[in-house]
LUMVOVO-663776 format. One record per residue (C-alpha): residue in three letters; chain; x, y negated, z negated. Coordinates in nm, 4 decimals. Last residue first. Example, Ala and Ser with C-alpha at 12.3 -4.5 7.8 and 13.67 -1.06 7.14 Angstrom:
2
@residu=SER chaine=A X=1.3670 Y=0.1060 Z=-0.7140
@residu=ALA chaine=A X=1.2300 Y=0.4500 Z=-0.7800
END
This chain:
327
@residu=UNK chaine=A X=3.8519 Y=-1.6517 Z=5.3582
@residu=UNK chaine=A X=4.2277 Y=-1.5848 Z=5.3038
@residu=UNK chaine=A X=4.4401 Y=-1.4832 Z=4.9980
@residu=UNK chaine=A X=4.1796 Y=-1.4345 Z=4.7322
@residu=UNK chaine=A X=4.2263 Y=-1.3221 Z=4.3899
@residu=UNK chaine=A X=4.2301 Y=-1.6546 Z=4.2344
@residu=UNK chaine=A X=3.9071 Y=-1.7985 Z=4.4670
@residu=UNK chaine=A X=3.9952 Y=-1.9504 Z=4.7396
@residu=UNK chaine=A X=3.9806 Y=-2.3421 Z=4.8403
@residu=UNK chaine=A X=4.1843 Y=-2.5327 Z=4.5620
@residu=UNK chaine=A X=4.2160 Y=-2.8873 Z=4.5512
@residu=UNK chaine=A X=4.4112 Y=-3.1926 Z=4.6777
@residu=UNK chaine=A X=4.2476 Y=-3.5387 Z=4.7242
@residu=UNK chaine=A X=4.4880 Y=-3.8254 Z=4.8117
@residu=UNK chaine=A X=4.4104 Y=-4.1565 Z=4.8315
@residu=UNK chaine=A X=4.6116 Y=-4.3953 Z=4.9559
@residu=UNK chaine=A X=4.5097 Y=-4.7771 Z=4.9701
@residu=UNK chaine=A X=4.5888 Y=-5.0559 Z=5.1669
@residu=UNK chaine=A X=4.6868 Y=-5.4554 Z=5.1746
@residu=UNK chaine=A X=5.0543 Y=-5.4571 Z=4.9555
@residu=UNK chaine=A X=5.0814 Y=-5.0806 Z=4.9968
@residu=UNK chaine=A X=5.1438 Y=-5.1522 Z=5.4632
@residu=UNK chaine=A X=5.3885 Y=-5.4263 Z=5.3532
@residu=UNK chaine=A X=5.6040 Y=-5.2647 Z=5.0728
@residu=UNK chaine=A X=5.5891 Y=-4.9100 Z=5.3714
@residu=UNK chaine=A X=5.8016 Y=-5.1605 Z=5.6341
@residu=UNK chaine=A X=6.0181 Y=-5.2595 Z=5.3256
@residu=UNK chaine=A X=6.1051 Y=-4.9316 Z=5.1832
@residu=UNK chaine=A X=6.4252 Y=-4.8166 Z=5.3337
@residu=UNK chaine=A X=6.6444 Y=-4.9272 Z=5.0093
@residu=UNK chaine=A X=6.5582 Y=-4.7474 Z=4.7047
@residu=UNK chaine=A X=6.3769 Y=-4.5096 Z=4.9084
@residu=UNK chaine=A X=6.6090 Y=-4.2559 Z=4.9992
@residu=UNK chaine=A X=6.6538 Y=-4.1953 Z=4.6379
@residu=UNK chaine=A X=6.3575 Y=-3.9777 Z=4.6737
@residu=UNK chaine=A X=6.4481 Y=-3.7904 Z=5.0390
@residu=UNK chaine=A X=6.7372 Y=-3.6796 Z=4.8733
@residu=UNK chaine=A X=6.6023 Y=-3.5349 Z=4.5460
@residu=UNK chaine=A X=6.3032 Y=-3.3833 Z=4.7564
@residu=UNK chaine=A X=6.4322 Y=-3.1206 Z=4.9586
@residu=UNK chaine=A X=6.7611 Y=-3.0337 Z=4.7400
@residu=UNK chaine=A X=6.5175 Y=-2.9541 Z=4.4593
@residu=UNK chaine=A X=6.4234 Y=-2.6509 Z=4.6327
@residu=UNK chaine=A X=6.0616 Y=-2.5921 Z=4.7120
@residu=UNK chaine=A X=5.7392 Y=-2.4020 Z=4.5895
@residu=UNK chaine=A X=5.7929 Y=-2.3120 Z=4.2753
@residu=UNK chaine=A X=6.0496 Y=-2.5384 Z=4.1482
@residu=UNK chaine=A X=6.4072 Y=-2.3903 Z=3.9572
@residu=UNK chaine=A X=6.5716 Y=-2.6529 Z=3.7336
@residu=UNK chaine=A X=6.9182 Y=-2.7834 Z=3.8436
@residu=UNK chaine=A X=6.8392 Y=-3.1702 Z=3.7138
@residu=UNK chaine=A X=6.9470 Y=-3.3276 Z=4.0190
@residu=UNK chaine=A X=6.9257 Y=-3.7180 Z=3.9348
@residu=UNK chaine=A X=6.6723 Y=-3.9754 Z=4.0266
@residu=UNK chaine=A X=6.7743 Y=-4.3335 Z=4.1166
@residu=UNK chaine=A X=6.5818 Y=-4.6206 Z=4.0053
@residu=UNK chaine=A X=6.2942 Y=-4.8136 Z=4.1392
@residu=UNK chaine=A X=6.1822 Y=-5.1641 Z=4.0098
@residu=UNK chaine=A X=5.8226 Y=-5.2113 Z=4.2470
@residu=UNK chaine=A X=5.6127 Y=-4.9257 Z=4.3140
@residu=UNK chaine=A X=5.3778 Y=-5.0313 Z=3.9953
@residu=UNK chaine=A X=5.2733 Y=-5.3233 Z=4.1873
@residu=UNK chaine=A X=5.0557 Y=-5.5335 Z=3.9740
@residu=UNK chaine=A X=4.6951 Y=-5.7080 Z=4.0100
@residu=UNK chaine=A X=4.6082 Y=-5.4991 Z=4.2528
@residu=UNK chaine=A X=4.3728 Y=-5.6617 Z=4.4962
@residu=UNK chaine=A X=4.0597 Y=-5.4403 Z=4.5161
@residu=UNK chaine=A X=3.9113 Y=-5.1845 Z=4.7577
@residu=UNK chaine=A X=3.5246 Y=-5.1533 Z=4.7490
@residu=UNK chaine=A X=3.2272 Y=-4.9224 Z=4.7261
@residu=UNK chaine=A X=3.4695 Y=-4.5851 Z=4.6743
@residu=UNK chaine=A X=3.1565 Y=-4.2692 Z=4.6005
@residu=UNK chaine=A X=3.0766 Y=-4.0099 Z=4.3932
@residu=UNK chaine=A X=2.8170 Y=-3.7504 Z=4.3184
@residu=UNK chaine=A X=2.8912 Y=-3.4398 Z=4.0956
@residu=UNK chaine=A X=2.9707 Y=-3.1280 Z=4.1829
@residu=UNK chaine=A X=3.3447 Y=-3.0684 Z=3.9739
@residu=UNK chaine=A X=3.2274 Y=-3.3008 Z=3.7045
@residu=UNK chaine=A X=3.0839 Y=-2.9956 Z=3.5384
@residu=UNK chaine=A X=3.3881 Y=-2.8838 Z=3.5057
@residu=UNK chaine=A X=3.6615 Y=-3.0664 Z=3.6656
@residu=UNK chaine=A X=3.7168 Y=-3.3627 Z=3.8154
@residu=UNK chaine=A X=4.0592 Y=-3.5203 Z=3.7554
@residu=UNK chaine=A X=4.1405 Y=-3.8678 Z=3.8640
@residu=UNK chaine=A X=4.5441 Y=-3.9173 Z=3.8960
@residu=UNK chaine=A X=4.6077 Y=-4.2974 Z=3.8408
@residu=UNK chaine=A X=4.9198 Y=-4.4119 Z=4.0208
@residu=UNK chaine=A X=4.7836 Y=-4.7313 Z=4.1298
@residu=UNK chaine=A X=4.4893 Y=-4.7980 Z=4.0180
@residu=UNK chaine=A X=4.1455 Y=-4.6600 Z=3.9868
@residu=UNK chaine=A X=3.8578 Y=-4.8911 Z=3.8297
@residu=UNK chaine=A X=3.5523 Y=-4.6982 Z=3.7339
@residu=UNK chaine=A X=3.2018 Y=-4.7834 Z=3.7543
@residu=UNK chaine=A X=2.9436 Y=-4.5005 Z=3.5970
@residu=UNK chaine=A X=2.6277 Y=-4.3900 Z=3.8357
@residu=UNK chaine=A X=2.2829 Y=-4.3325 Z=3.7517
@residu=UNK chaine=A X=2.1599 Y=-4.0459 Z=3.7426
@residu=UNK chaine=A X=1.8513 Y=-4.0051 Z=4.0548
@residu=UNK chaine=A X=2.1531 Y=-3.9028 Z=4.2956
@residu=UNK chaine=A X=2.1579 Y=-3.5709 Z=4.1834
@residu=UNK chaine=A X=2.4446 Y=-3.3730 Z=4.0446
@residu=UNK chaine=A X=2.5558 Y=-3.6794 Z=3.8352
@residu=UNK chaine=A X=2.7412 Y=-4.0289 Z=3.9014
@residu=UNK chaine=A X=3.0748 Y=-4.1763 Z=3.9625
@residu=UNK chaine=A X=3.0938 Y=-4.4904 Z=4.1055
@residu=UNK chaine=A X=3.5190 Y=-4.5250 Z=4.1724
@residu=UNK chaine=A X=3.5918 Y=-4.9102 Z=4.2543
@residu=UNK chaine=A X=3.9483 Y=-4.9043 Z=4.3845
@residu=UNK chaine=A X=4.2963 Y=-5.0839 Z=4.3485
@residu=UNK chaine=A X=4.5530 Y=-5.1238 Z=4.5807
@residu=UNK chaine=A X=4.8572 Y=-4.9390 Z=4.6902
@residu=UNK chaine=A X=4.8230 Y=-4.5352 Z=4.6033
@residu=UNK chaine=A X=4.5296 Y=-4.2907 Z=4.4189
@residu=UNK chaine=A X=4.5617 Y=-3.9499 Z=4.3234
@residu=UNK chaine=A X=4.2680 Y=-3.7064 Z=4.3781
@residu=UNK chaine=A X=4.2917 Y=-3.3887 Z=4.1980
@residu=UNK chaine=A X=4.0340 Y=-3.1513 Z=4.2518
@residu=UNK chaine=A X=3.9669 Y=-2.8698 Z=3.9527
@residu=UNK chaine=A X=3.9421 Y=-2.4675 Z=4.0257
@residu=UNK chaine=A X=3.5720 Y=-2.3776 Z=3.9123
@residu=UNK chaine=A X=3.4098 Y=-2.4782 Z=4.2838
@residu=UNK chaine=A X=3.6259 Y=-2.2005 Z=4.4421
@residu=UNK chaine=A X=3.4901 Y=-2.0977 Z=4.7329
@residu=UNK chaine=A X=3.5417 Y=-2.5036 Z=4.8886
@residu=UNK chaine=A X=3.2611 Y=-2.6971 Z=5.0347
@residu=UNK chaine=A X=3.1122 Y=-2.8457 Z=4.7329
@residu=UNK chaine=A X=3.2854 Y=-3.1879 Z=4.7262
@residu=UNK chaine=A X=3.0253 Y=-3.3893 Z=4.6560
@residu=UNK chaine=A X=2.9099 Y=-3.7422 Z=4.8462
@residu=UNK chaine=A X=2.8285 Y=-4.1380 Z=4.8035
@residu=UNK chaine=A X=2.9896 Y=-4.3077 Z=5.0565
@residu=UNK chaine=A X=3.3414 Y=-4.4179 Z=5.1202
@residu=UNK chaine=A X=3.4294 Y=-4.7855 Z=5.1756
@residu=UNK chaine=A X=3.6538 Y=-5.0022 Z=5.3642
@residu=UNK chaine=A X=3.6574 Y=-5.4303 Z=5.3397
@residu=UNK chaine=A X=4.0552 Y=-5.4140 Z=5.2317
@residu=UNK chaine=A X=4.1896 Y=-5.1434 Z=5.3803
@residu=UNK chaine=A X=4.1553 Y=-4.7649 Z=5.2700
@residu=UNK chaine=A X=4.3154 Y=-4.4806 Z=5.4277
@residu=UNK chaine=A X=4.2129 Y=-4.1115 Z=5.2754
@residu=UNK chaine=A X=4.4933 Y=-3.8050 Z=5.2383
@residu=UNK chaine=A X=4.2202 Y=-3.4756 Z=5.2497
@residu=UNK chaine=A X=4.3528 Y=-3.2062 Z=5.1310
@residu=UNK chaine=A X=4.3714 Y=-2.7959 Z=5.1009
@residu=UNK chaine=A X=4.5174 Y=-2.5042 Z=4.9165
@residu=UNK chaine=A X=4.6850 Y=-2.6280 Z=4.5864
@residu=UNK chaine=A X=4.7218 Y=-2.3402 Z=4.3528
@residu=UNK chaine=A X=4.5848 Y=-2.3869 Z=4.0370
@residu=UNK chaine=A X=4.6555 Y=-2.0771 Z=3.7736
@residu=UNK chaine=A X=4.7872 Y=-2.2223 Z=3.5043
@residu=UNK chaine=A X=4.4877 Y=-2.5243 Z=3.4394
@residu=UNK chaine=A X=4.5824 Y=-2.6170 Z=3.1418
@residu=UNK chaine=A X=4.6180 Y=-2.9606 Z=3.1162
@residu=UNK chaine=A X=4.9604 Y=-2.9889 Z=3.2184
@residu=UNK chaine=A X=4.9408 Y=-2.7125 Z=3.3995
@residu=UNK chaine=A X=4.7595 Y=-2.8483 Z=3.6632
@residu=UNK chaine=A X=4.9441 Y=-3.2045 Z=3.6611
@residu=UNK chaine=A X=5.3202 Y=-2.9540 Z=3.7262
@residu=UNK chaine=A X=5.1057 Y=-2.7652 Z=4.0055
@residu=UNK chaine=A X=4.9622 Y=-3.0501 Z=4.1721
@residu=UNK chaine=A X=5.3321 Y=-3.1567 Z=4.2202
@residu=UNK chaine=A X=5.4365 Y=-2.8466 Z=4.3252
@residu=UNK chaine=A X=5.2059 Y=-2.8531 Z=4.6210
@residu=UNK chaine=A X=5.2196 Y=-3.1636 Z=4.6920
@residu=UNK chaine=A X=5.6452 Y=-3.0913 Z=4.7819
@residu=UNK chaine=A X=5.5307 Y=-2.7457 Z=4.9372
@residu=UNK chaine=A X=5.3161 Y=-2.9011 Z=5.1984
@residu=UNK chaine=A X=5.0466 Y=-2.6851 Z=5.2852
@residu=UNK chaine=A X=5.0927 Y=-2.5422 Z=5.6685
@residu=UNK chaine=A X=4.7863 Y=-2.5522 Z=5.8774
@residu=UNK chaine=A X=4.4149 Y=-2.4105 Z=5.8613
@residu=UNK chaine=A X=4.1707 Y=-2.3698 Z=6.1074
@residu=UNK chaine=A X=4.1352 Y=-2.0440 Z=6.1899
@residu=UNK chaine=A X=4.0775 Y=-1.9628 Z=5.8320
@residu=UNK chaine=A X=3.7667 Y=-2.1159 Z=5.8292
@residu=UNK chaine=A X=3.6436 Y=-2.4161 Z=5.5910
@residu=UNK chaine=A X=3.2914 Y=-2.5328 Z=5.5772
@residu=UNK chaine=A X=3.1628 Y=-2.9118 Z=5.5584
@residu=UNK chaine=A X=2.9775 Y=-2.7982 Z=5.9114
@residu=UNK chaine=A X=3.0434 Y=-3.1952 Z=6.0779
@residu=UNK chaine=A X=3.3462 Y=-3.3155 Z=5.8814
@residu=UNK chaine=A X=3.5717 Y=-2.9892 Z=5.9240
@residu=UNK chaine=A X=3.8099 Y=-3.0247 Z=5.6170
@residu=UNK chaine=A X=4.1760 Y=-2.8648 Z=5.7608
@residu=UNK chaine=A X=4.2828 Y=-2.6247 Z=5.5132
@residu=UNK chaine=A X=4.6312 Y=-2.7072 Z=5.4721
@residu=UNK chaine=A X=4.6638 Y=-3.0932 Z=5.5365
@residu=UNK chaine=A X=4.3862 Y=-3.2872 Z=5.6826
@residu=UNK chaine=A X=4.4137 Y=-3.6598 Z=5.7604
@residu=UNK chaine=A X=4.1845 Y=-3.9799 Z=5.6826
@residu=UNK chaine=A X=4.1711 Y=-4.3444 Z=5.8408
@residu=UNK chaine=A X=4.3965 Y=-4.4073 Z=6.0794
@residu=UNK chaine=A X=4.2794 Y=-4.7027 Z=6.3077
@residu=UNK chaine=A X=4.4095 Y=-4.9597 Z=6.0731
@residu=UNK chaine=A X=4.8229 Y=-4.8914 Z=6.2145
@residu=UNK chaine=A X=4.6759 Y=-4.8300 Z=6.5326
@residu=UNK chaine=A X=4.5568 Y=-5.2109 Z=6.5629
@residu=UNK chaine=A X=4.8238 Y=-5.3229 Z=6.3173
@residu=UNK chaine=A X=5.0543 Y=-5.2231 Z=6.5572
@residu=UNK chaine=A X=5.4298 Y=-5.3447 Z=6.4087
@residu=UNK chaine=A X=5.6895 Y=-5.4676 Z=6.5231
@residu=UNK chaine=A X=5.9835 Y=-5.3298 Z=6.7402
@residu=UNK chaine=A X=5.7744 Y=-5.1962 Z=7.0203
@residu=UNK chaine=A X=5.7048 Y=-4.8529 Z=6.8856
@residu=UNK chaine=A X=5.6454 Y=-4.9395 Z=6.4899
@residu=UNK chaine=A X=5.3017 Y=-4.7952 Z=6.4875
@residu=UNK chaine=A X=5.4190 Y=-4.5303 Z=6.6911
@residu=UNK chaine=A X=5.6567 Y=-4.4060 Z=6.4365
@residu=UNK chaine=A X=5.3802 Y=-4.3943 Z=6.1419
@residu=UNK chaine=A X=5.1476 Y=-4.2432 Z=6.4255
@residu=UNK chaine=A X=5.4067 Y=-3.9138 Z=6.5167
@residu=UNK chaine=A X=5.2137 Y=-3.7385 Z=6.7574
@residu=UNK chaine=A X=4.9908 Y=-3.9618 Z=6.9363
@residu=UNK chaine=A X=4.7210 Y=-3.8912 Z=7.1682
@residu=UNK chaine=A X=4.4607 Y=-4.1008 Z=7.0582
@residu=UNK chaine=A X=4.0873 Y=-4.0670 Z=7.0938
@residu=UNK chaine=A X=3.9705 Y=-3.7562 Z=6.9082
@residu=UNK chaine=A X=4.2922 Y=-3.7486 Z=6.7135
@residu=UNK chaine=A X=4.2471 Y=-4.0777 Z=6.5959
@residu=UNK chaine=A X=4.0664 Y=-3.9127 Z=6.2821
@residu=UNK chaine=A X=4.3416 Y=-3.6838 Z=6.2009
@residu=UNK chaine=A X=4.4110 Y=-3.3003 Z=6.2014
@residu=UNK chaine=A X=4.8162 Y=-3.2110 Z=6.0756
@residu=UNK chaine=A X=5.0005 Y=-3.0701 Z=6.3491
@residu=UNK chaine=A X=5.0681 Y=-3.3617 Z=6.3884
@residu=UNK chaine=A X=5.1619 Y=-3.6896 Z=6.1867
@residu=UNK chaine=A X=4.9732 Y=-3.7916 Z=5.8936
@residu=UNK chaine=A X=5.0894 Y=-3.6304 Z=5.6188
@residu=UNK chaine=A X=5.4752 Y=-3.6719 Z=5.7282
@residu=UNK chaine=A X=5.5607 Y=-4.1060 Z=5.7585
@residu=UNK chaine=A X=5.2074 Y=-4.2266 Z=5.5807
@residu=UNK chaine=A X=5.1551 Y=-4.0295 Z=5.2906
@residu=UNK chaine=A X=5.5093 Y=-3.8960 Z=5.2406
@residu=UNK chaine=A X=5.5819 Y=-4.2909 Z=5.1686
@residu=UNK chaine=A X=5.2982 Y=-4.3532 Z=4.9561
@residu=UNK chaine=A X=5.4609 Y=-4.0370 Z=4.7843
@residu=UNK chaine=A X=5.8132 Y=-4.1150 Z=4.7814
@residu=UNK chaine=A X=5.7391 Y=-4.5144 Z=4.6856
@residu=UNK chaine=A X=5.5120 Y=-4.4271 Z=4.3715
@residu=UNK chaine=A X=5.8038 Y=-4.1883 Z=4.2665
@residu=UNK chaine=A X=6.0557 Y=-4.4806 Z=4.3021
@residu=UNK chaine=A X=5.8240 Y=-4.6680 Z=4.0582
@residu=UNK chaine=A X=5.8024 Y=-4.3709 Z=3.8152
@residu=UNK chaine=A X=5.4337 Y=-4.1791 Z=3.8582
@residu=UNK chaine=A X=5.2173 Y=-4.1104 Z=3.5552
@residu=UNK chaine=A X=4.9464 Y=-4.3494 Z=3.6548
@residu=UNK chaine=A X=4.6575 Y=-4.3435 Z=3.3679
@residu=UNK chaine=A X=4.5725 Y=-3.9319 Z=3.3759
@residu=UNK chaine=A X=4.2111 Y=-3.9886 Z=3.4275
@residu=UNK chaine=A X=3.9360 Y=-3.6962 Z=3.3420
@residu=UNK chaine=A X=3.6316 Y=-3.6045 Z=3.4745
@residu=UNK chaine=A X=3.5297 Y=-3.2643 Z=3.3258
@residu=UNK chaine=A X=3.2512 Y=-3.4412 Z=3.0961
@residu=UNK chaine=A X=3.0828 Y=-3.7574 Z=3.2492
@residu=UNK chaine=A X=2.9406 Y=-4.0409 Z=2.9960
@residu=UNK chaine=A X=3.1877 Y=-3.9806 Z=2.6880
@residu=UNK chaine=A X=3.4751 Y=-4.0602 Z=2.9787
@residu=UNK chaine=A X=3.7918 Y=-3.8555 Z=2.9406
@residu=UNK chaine=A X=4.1205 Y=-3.9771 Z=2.9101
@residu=UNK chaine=A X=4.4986 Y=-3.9604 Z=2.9678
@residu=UNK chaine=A X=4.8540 Y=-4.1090 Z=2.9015
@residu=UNK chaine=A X=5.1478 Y=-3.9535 Z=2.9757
@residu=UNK chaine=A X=5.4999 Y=-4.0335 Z=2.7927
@residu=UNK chaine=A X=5.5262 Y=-3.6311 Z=2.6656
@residu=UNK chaine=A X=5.4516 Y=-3.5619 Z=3.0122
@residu=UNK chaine=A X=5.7635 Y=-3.6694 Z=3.1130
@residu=UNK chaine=A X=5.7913 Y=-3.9476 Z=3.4171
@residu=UNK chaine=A X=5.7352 Y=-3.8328 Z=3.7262
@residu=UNK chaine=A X=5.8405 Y=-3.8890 Z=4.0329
@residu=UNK chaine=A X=5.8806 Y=-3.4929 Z=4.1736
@residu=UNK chaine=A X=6.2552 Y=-3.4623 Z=4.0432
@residu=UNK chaine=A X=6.2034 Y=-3.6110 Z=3.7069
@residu=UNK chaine=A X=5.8517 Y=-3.3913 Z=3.6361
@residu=UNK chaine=A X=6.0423 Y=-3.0756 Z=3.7280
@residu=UNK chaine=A X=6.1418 Y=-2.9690 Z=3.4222
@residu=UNK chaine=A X=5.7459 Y=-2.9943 Z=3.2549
@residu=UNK chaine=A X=5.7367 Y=-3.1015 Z=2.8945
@residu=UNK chaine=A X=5.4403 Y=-3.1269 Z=2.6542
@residu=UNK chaine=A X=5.2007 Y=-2.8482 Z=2.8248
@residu=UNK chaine=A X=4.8278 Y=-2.8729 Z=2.7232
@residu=UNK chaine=A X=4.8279 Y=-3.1740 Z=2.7250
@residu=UNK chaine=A X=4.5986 Y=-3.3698 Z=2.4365
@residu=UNK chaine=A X=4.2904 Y=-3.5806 Z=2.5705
@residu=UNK chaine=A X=4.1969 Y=-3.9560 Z=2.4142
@residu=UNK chaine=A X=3.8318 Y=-4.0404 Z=2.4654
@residu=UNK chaine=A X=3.7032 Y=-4.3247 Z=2.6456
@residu=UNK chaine=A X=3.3459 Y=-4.4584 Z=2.6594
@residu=UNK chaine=A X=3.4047 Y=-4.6072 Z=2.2728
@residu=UNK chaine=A X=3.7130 Y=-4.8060 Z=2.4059
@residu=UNK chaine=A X=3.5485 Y=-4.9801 Z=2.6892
@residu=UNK chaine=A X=3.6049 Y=-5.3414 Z=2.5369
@residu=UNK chaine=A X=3.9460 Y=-5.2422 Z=2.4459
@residu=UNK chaine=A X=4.0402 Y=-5.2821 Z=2.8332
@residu=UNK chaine=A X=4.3458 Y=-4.9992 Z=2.9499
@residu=UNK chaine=A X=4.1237 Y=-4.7135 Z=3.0374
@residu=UNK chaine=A X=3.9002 Y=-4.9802 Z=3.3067
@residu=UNK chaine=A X=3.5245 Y=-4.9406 Z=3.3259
@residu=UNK chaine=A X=3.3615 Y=-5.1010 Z=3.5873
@residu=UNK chaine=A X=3.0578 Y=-5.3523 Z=3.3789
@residu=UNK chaine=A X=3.2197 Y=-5.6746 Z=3.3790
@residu=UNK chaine=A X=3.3658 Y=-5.6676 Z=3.7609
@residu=UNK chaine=A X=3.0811 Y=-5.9101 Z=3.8577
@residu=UNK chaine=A X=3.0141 Y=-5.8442 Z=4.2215
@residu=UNK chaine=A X=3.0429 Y=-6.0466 Z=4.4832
@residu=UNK chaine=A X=2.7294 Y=-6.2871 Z=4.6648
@residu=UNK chaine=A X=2.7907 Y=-6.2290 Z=4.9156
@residu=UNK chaine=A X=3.0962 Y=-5.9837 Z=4.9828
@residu=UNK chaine=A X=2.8654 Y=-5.6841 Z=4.8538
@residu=UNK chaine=A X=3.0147 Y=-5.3529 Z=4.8429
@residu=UNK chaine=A X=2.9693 Y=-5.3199 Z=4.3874
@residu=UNK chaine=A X=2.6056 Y=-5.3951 Z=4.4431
@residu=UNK chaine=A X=2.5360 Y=-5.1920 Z=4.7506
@residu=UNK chaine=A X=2.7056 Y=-4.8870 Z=4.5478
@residu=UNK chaine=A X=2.5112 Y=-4.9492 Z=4.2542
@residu=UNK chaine=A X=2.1817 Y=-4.9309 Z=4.4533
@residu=UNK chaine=A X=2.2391 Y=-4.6580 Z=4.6381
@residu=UNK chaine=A X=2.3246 Y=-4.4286 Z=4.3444
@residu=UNK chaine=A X=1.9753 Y=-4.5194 Z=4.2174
@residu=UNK chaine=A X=1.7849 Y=-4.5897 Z=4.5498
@residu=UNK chaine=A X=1.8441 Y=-4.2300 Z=4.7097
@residu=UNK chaine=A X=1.7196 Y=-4.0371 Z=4.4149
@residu=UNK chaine=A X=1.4116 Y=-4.2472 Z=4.3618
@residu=UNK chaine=A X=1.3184 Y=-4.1774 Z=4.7371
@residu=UNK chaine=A X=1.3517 Y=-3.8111 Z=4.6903
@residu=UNK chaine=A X=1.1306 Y=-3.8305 Z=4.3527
@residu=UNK chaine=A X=0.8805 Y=-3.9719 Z=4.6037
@residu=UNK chaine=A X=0.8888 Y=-3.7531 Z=4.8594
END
């Protein structure tokens, strides 16, 4: 009982700290890629792959121009620091709100709100709901996440988009992971004040594929800790545009969002055009997401204002095992 209670307190503790309004938390200790003062935690990794055809088309820039790290502290758990264009940053916050969270996808405001198209609704009556616009906070795509048994069933499943899809496939390969297929995931809606507890994601058949949660709009505290909750946990900042990796033995380990941060930039700002590039994708044709890119060079300002005081997080991962094709 008493090695139980230790466990609880330790992660606990962290997280309480880091949450706390009153007094706040010093920032000293979170661990940011980009600070010099956290240079011995970080280590430099090499991709696997050095150029990826599709990278343009999907809001990336080339791999060769990627940046990533692993933390000395927590093997498998690797950052990729924001490899997204500012016009890609605007396709996928955009995809995030306008398609991954309308039906037939499963929501949280499906159990009290009968709306089909929320993004729309939101923006019903010619300005915006910021009632229903904060009441979304998570949506299933693929293999829908059931909250209560934590266990997926083919029954419940929907269509995975093709677009996230190949995306997870191009960061997959990149460091070497050539056999990834993305299966299932959860899109997350923070605002300023919201928090997700300490947790593991061990619900999928396949706990050696990696997850791959990429992170929109503001900035996060990420505590990342160990298999039990007695290890203390690391703080991490996430930005936007950051792609955290866990993998490996990172794959089962606790971790948890205390608080939502200002950004102190907006990467989704600047845009350019994309061009066709005639490559062949996996999972779609480049005529499906070269159009709907460079859409958002102008129709932007209604997503600008939901970025500016929210986060996106997206968590994609694998549920079968390679030789699988249903549960």
């Amino acid at each position: 009982m008493k090695r139980s209670m230790e466990s609880e307190d330790c992660f606990m503790k962290k997280f309480k700290y880091y949450k706390s309004n009153k007094p706040k938390p010093s920032l000293e200790e979170v661990i940011s890629i980009e600070t010099y003062k956290f240079a011995k935690e970080v280590e430099n990794i090499t991709f696997t792959v050095k150029h990826d055809s599709r990278t343009r088309a999907l809001g990336l820039y080339d791999i060769s121009n990627w940046k990533a790290v692993s933390l000395s502290r927590h093997p498998g758990f690797i950052i990729i620091k924001n490899p997204f264009t500012s016009l890609g940053q605007r396709y996928w916050i955009r995809k995030c709100l306008e398609e991954y969270a309308k039906k037939p996808n499963k929501r949280n405001i499906d159990i009290d709100t009968d709306v089909d198209n929320w993004w729309e609704e939101c923006f019903k009556k010619n300005e915006v709901d910021r009632k229903l616009q904060k009441k979304l906070r998570w949506a299933t795509l693929g293999y829908h996440h059931d909250w209560d048994t934590k266990v997926y069933i083919e029954d419940n499943k929907g269509v995975f988009p093709g677009e996230l899809a190949e995306l997870c496939d191009v960061i997959a390969l990149s460091i070497g992971y050539s056999k990834f297929r993305a299966e299932a995931a959860i899109v997350n809606y923070y605002h300023m004040g919201s928090t997700l507890s300490a947790h593991t994601d061990h619900s999928e058949v396949n706990l050696e594929a990696p997850l791959f949660s990429l992170s929109f709009g503001q900035s996060a505290i990420f505590l990342l800790g160990g298999h039990e909750k007695s290890i203390e946990p690391s703080a991490i900042l996430l930005s936007s545009g950051d792609i955290a990796i866990m993998s490996k033995d990172a794959r089962l380990c606790y971790h948890a969002v205390p608080k939502i941060l200002p950004s102190s930039k907006q990467p989704w700002n600047n845009p350019t055009s994309v061009q066709k590039t005639h490559e062949t994708f996996k999972y779609i044709k480049e005529d499906d997401i070269i159009d709907p890119m460079n859409k958002n060079l102008k129709e932007w300002t209604k997503f600008q204002a939901y970025v500016e005081e929210s986060r996106i997080n997206v968590n994609v991962r694998q549920v079968l095992n390679e030789n699988q094709i249903c549960l």
